[in-house]
C-alpha positions in Angstrom: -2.4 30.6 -7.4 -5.7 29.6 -9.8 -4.8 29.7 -13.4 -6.5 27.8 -16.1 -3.6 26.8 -17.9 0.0 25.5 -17.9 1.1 29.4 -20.5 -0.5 30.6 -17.3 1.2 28.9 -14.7 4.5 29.5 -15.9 3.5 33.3 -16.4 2.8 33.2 -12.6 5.7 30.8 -11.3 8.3 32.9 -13.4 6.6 36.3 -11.9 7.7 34.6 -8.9 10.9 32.9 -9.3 12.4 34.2 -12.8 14.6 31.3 -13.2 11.7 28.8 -13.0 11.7 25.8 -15.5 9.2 26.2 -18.1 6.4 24.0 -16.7 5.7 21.4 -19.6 2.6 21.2 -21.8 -0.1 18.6 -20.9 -2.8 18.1 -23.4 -6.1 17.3 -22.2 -5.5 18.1 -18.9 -7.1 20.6 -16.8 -4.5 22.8 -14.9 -6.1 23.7 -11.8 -3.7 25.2 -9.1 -0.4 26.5 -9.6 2.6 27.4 -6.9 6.5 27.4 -5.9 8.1 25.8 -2.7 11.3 26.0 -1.6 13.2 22.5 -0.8 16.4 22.4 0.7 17.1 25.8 -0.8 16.2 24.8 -4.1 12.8 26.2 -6.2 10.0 23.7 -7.1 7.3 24.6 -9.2 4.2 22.7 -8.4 0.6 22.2 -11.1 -2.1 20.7 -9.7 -4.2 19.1 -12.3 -7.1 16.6 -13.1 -6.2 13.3 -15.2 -9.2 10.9 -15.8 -11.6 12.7 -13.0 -8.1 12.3 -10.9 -6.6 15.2 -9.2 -2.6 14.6 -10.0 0.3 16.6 -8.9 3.1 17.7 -11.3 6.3 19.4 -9.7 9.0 20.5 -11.8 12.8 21.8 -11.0 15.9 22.1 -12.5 17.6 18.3 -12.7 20.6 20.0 -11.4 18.4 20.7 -8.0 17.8 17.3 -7.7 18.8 13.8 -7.4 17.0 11.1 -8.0 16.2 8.3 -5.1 17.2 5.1 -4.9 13.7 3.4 -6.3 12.8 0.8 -8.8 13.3 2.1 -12.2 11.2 1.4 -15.4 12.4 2.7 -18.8 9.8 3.2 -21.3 9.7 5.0 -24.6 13.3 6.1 -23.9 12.8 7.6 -20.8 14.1 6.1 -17.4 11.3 6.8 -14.7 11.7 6.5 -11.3 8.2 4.2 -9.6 7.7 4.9 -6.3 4.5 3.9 -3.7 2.9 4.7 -0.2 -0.4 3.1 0.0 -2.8 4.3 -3.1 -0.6 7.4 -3.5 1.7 6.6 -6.5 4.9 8.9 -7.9 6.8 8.4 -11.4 9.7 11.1 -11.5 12.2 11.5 -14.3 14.6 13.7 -15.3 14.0 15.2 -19.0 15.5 18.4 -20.8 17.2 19.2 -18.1 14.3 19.5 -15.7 13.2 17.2 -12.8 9.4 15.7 -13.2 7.4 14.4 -10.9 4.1 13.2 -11.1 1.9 12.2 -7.5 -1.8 10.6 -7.6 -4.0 7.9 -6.8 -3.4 6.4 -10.3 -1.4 3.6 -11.4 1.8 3.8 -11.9 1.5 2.9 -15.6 -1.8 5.6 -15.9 0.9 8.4 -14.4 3.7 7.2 -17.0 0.8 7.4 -20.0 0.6 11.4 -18.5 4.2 11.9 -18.3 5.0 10.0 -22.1 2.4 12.8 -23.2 4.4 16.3 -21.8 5.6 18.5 -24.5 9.0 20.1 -23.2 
């Protein structure tokens, strides 16, 4: 779905799955794309959006949906993420107010914590 916006994502993910985790607040981003998968069974909502000219993924679930993998783990500012790598493609995932965040791009690792340090739950 195209919204402009992460009030309008979640207006459109929770018009679709009423139970949907609020997606978080990103400021300074642009929120391109918007949808929901289905994992397993469980709901994922997914935001695509731009960091530094960048296009990033952000998918958000309930923690209880999901477990963590077994990756290196960097804590920082109090949060525990979760690093992970294939080739330039880069994911930091953490668990936080009860939801499950991910962030995917061809950023570094540090550049996709900076993202995630700056969501408003």
């Amino acid at each position: 779905m195209q919204v402009d916006s992460v009030d309008a994502a979640n207006k459109a993910l929770s018009a679709q799955w009423p139970q949907a985790p609020d997606v978080p607040n990103v400021p300074a981003n642009h929120v391109m794309a918007c949808c929901m998968k289905s994992v397993k069974d469980k709901k994922v909502a997914c935001v695509l959006l731009k960091r530094e000219g960048v296009p990033v993924t952000m998918t958000v679930a309930n923690a209880a949906d999901m477990q963590l993998p077994k990756v290196p783990k960097v804590n920082r500012s109090g949060v525990a993420y979760y690093v992970q790598s294939s080739g330039t493609i880069n994911m930091v995932m953490a668990e936080r107010e009860g939801r499950w965040v991910c962030l995917i791009g061809e950023l570094a690792s540090d550049r996709l914590m900076d993202l995630a340090d700056q969501l408003r739950f």
